[in-house]
N, C-alpha and C positions, 0 to 999 in steps of 0.2 A: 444156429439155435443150440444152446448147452442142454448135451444129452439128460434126460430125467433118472435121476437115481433110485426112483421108487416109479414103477406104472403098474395100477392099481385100476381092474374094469371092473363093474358088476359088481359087485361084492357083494353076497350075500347070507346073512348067517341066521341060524334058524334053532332054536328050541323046542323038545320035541314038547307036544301037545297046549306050545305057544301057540293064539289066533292070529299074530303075526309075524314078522321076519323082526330080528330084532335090528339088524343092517339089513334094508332092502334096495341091491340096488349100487350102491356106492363106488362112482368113477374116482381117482384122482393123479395126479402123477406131482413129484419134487425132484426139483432141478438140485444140483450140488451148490450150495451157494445161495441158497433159494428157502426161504422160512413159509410152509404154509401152514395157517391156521384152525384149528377147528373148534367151531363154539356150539352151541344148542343146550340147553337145559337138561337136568341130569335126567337120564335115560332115554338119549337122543343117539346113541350110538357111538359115541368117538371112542371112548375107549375101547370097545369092542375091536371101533376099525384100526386101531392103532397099535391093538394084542393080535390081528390076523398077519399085520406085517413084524411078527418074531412067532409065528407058530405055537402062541398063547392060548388062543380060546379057548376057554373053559371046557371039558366032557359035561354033557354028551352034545354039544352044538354040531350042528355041519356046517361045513364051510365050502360054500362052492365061488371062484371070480373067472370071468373068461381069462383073465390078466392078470399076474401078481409076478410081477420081474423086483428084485430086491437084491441093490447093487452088484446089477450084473447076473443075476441069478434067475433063473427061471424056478419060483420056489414052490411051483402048483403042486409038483409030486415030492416035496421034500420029505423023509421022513425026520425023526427025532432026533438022530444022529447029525442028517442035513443042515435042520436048524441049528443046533449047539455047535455047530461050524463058524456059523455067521452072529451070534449073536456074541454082543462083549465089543467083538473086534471090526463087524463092519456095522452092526446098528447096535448102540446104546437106549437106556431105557430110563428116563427117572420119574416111578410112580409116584403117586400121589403122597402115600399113607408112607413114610419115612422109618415110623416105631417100628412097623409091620417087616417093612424090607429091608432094614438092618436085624442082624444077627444079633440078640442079646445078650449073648456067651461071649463074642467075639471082641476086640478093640476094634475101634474104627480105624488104625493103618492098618490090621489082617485085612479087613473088609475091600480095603480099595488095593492091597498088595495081590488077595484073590486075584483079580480083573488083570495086573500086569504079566501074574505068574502065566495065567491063560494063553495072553495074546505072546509071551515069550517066556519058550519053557528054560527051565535053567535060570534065568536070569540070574548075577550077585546080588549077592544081600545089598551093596552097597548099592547097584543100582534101582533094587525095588525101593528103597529107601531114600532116592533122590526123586522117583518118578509117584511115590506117595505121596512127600510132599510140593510137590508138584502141579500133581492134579487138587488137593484142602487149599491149597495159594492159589490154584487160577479159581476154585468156586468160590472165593471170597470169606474163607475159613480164616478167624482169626488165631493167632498162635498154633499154628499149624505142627509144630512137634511137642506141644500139651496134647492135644485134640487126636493126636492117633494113636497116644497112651490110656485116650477115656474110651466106654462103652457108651452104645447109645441112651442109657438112662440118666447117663451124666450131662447130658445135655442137654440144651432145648429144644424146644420142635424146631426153630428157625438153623438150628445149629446142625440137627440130625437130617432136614431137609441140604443142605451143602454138604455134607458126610454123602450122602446120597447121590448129588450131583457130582460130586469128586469119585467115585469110585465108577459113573458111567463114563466121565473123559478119560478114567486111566486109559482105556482099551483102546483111546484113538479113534473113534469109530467114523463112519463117513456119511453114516445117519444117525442122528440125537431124535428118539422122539421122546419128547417132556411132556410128559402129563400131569396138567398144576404143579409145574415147577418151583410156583415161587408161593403157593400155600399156607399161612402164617406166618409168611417173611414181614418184616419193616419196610415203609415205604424206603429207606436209605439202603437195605441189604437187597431189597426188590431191583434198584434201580443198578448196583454193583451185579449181580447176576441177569439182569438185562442188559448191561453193556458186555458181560462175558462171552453171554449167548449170540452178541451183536457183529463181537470178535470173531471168535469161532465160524459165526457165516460167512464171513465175509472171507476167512480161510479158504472156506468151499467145502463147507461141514452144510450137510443139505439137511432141516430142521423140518419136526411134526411138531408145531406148538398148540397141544388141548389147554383148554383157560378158558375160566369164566369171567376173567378180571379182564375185561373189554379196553381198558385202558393201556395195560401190558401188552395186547396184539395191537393193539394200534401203531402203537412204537416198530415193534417188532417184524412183525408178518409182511411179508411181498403180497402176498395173495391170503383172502378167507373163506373158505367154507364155512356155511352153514349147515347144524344139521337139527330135525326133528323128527322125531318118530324113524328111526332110523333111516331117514335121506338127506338126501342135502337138495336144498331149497335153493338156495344161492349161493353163488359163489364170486368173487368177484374182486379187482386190488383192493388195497386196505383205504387209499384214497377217495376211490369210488364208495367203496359199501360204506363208510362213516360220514360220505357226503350228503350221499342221493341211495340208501338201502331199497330197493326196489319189494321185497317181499315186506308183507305186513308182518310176521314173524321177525324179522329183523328189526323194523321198525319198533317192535315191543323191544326188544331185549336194549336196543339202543335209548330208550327211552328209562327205561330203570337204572340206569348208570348212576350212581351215585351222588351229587352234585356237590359243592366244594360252599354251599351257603352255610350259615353257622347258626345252628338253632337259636340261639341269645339274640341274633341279628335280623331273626324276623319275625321275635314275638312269639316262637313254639314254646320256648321256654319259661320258666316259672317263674326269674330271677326276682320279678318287681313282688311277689306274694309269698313272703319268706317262710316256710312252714316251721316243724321243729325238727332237728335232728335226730334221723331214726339209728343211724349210724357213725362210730366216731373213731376213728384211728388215730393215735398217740404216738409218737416216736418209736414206731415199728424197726425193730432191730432183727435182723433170723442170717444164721449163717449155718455151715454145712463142713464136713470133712471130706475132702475128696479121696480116692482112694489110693494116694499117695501120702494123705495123714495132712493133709495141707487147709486149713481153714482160707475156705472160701465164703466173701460178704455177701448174700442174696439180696438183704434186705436193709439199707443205712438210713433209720432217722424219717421214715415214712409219716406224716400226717395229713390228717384231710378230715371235713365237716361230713355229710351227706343229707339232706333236707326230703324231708316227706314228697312225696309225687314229681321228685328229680330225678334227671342223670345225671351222673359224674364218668366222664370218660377219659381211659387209662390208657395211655398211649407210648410207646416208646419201640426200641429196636429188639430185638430178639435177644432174648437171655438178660436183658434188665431188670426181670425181677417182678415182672407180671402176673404171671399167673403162681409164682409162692406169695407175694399181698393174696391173690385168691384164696390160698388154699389156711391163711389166717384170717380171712375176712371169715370163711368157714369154719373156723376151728377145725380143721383136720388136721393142723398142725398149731403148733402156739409158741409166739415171738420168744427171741431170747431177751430181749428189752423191748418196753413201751407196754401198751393194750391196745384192745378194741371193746367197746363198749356196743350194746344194744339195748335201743330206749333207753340208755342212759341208766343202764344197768351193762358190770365185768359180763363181759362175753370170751374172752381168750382164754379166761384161766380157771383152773379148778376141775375137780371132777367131772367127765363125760356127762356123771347120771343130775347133776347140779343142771345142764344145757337139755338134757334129753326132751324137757317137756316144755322147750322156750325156740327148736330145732323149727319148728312149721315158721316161724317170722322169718326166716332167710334162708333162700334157697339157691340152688347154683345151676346155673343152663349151661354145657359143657360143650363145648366144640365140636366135638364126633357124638352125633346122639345114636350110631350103630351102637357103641362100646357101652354107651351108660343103659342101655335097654337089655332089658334080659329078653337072649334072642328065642328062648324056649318059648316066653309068653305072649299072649294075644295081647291089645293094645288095652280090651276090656279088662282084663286082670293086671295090666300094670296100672290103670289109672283106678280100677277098683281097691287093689292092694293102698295106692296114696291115700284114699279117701277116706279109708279103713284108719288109716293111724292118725285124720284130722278127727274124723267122725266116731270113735270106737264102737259108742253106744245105740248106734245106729243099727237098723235092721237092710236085711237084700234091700227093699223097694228105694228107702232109701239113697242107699248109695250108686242104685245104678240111676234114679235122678240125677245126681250129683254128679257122675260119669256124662251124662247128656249132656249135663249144663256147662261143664267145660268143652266138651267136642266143639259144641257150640261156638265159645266162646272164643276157641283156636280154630274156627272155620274149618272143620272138617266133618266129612261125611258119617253119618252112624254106621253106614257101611263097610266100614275099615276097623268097626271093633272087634271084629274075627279074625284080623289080619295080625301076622306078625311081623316084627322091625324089618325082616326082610324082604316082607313084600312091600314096603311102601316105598318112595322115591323121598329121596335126601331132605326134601322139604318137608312133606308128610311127618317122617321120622321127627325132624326138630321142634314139630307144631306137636306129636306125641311130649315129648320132653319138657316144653313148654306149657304142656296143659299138667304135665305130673308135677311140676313143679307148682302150677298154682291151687292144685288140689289142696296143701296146707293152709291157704290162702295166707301168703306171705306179706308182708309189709315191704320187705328188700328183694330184689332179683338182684346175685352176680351171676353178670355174663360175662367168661372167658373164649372170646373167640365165636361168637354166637353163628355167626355167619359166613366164615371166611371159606369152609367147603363148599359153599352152593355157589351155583352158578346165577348171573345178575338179576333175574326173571323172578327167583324164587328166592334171594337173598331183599329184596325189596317188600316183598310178600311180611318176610317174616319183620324185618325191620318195622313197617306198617302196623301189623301186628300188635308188637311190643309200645310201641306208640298209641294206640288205640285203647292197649290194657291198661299202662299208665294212666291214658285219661280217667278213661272207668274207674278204675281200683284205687287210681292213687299212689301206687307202687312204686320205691326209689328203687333205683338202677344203678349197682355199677357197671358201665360197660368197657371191657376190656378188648381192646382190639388193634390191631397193626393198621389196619387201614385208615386214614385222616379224611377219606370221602363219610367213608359211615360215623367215625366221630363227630365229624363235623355236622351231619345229619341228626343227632341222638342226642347232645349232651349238651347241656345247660352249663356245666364248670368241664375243664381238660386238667389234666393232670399228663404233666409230660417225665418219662421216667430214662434214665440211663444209670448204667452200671449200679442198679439199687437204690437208684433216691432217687426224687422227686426235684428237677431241675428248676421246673416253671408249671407255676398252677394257677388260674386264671377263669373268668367266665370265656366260653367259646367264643365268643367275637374277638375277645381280646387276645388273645393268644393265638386265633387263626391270621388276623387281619396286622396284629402289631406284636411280633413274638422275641420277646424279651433276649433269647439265648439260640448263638447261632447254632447248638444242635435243634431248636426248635423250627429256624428258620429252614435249616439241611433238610429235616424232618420233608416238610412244609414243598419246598423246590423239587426234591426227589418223589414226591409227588403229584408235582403239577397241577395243584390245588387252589394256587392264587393267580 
């Protein structure tokens, strides 16, 4: 039997004047070679247990386990110095949140030359400089000696996400634990970084993989834990639990998985009832100076309709140009060629204070709803604040109706109007954002990435959600997202994007079931959708 390179008893971690343990409990052990899984819905505990093996946990937590050997190490009485021993060189780490854990002063080859200087002092320049690129070439970084001249604002999330990844293999280590590793990636750069991860085990690199994309551990994982409320309910191979899941817990989250049918294809969709055009992009042009004075294309030749009570879904690989169309769909930026129209009136151009009082028709749902919530304020003052600049004239009684009637509306409790963004759990938070955003009551939702941080339990919730609002309101969507399960669930027309332009655009059946261009098809395979 190949010895476990993590053994892991009890584990239990506690908050002071928490009602309960936030990990209670938690066995596990990983073989070298060996990928285990961890799923449960956000605030189930994995990252916790996944920060106790690198001596993370947040102050003031306690941390007690009968067992915590970690490569070799008996790491119960480590102190701070013990830990910074092993971390880097015998367990690597790649968090979630990419902006966060890259240095923003820094280029991305300091970042990941860090990690080699560590595990080998001295090194030559010339060898930190081969084993730099190195590690950006094994995570699937493309042009990997541009890319460790950029910093992370130069790049995409999908891009800053393998920046990330690259600098946890520099170290070599003999445990990877990835936490939402592949986070915003494209189904084609997901399935490159799962065959890396694939590589690597099969080395005899012993793997923690957290993920709530149930599809990725299925490929991936030897064995998966479940966890909820911090335990683990089941545990079981990857064959067994996706067969025959024994816990009703499992049973849900399996059931929310995303499905590969095409809205156009079963009638969700509006196509036969052509409404008017609420939204209209023009030969969308935007390019950029990189900080070597070098013109780089974002945006080439962009166009597209959008029809009252549709979606239109925006699909492509990472750094295609996605989310800057978002941020001119918004006007927070404005093309260097083309427009965008609303209601058939210029939207892209002209004075701010010309758009200031036509701003409530389109509004933007953003990926991370921690970052767009001001964390000082309760949920009643952020949604009270939106409803204030729909309603000006309005008196208190007023608007805190109007505050109810959206809580409402995003199925959440009046009980969480005293709460702030960081007490609620990842879903809560985006159903916040989503009711601030209809406070204007808008005509168009852009969604960038609406869903891709929650875990499948609460990413179906919100999806449902947004389908529900649609109906009601009427509301066009555009939904912008890497994953082809949820597009494929959402959008009436696809829009398939690479390197800045729009390759293949099409209603959803057609371009799921019959896709014109074999990046669409790549697309399409790399996610095992058809």
């Amino acid at each position: 039997m190949t010895p476990s390179y993590v053994s892991l008893t009890n584990l239990r971690v506690r908050f002071p004047g928490a009602q309960r343990e936030a990990v209670a409990g938690v066995s596990l052990q990983i073989a070298a070679g060996e990928c285990l899984a961890l799923v449960g819905e956000s605030g189930s505990g994995k990252t916790l247990t996944a920060l106790a093996l690198l001596g993370l946990v947040p102050a003031p937590a306690t941390v007690f386990a009968d067992q915590l050997v970690v490569a070799g190490h008996d790491a119960q009485g480590f102190s701070d110095k013990d830990w910074r021993g092993i971390r880097g060189s015998s367990v690597g780490l790649v968090s979630q949140d990419a902006l966060v854990a890259l240095d923003p002063l820094r280029r991305i080859g300091r970042e990941v030359a860090e990690v080699v200087e560590l595990e080998r002092p001295r090194p030559s320049r010339h060898d930190v400089s081969v084993r730099v690129r190195e590690a950006l070439a094994r995570a699937a970084m493309p042009q990997p000696e541009t890319r460790e001249r950029q910093y992370p604002h130069e790049l995409s999330g999908g891009l800053r996400q393998r920046a990330l990844i690259a600098s946890a293999l520099a170290g070599q280590p003999g445990l990877l634990i990835a936490d939402e590793p592949t986070t915003a990636l494209d189904s084609i750069t997901q399935a490159q970084i799962l065959r890396l991860l694939e590589e690597l085990k099969r080395s005899g690199l012993a793997l923690l993989l957290i993920s709530h994309d149930l599809r990725l551990v299925e490929q991936l994982a030897n064995r998966i834990a479940v966890m909820r409320r911090g335990e683990i309910v089941e545990t079981s191979t990857s064959a067994e639990l996706f067969a025959a899941p024994s816990h009703p817990y499992t049973q849900m989250l399996l059931a929310a998985v995303p499905r590969a049918t095409a809205r156009g294809a079963t009638g969700g969709g509006t196509a036969a009832a052509r409404g008017p055009v609420v939204l209209r992009a023009a030969g969308l042009v935007r390019w950029y100076r990189s900080q070597d004075g070098v013109r780089v294309t974002a945006l080439q030749d962009v166009s597209f309709a959008l029809e009252e009570g549709t979606t239109l879904g925006v699909v492509g690989e990472s750094g295609s140009g996605k989310s800057t169309l978002a941020k001119l769909l918004m006007a927070m930026e404005s093309p260097d060629e083309g427009s965008v129209e609303l209601h058939g009136k210029m939207w892209s151009h002209g004075p701010e204070r010309g758009r200031r009082g036509r701003r409530g028709d389109i509004q933007l749902i953003e990926q991370n709803p921690f970052d767009a919530l001001n964390p000082r304020w309760s949920v009643d003052k952020i949604l009270t604040e939106a409803v204030a600049l729909d309603t000006p004239r309005h008196g208190g009684p007023e608007r805190a109706r109007r505050v109810g009637e959206l809580m409402n509306q995003v199925d959440l409790s009046p009980e969480l109007l005293n709460r702030r963004p960081h007490q609620l759990s990842g879903g809560q938070r985006q159903r916040v954002a989503i009711a601030r955003a209809l406070a204007r009551r808008p005509s168009v939702l852009v969604c960038d990435e609406p869903v891709s941080a929650l875990d499948a339990s609460v990413q179906a919730q919100i999806l449902s959600l947004l389908r529900d609002l649609q109906q009601s309101l009427g509301v066009a969507i555009v939904l912008i997202s890497h994953d082809l399960g949820v597009i494929a669930q959402m959008s009436d027309e696809i829009c398939v994007m690479r390197e800045g332009r729009v390759i293949e655009q099409g209603r959803s059946s057609d371009v799921l079931h019959n896709p014109g261009e074999p990046f669409t098809r790549a697309l399409i395979d790399a996610a095992h959708l058809l």
